[in-house]
N, C-alpha and C positions, 0 to 999 in steps of 0.2 A: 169399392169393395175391399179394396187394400185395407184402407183407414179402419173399416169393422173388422177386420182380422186380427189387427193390430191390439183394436181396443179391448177386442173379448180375450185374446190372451193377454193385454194386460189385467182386467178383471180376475181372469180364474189365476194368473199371478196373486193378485192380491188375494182372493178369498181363498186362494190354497195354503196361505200362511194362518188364515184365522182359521181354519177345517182342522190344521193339524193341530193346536191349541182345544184343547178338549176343556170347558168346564168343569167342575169339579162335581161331584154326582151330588143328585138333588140331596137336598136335607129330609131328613123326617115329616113327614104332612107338607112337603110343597108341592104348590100346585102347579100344574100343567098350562101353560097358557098355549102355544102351539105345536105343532109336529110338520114339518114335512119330512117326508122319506123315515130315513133313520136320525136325523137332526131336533131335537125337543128343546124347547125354552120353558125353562121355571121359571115362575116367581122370584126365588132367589138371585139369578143371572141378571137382574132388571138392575142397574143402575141407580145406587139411592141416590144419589146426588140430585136426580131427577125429580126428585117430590119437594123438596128441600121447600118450604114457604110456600108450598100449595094447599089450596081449600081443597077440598076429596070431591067436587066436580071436576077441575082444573087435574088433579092427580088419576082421574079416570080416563082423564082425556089421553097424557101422557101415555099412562099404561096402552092403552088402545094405538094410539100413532106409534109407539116404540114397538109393540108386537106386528100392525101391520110392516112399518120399515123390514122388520126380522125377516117376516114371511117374505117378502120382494125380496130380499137377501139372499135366502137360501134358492130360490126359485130361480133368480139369477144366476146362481152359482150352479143349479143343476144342467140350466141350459145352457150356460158356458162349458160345463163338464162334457158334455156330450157333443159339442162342438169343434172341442180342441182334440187334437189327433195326437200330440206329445205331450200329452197329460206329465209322463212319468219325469222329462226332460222338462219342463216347467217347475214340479215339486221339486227336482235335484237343484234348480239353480235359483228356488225360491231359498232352500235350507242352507245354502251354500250364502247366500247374500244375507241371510238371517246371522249365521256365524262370522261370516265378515264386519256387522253391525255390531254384534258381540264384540269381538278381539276389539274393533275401533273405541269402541264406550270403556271399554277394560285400560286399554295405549292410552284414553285423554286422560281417565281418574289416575294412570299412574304419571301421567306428566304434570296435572295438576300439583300433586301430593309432593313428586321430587323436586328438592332443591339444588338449581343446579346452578356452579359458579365459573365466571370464566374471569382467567386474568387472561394482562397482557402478553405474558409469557405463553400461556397455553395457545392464545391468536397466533403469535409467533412462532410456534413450534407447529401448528398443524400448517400455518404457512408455506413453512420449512420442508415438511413433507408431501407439499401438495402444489407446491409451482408450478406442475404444467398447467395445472388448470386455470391459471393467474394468469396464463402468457398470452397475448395478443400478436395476430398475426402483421399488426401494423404498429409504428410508436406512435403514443397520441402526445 
């Protein structure tokens, strides 16, 4: 019972980061492929990379397996909604872990980009001001 407790908040963990991530609204003449609740998929949202070298049997298929997947998705996400009793305490430490992924991605590209030089002077000076931390409680 644990372990399913576990698992379904970590589901509605994850699917409460895609929830908040909204779609961009349909285009002109796109169609509807499904609905649940208040949740809709267009045509547009479909992933082209998906058709990419497909014959349009093969491309019908996709379309179909890629809408079913959605609908289990959302279905899941509702029954995990209504399961989990700190809905609000999940969103804050999903946004929170979202923004920590941010600042991380942000820290690597600027360490990538900086070039940074040490001499041996520089080893020597932070040495210098950092011997306790160099001292051992026994000689070796």
């Amino acid at each position: 019972m644990k372990k399913l407790v576990i698992i379904i908040t970590l589901l509605a963990f994850a699917f409460s980061c895609n929830r908040k991530a909204k779609p961009p609204p349909p285009v002109a003449d796109d169609v509807l492929l499904a609905e649940v609740k208040t949740e809709m998929l267009y045509l547009s949202y479909v992933p082209s990379y998906g058709f990419n070298g497909l014959n349009a049997e093969d491309s019908v298929t996709f379309l179909k397996k890629y809408v079913e997947n959605w609908i289990k998705d959302q279905v899941m996400i509702l029954k995990a909604e209504q399961g989990v009793k700190n809905l609000e305490e999940i969103e804050f430490e999903a946004e929170k872990y979202k923004n920590d992924l941010i600042k991380a991605g942000y820290q690597k590209k600027l360490m990538e980009t900086a070039e940074i030089v040490l001499t041996d002077a520089d080893l020597k000076e932070y040495y210098q001001k950092h011997k306790e931390y160099y001292m051992f409680d026994e000689d070796y």
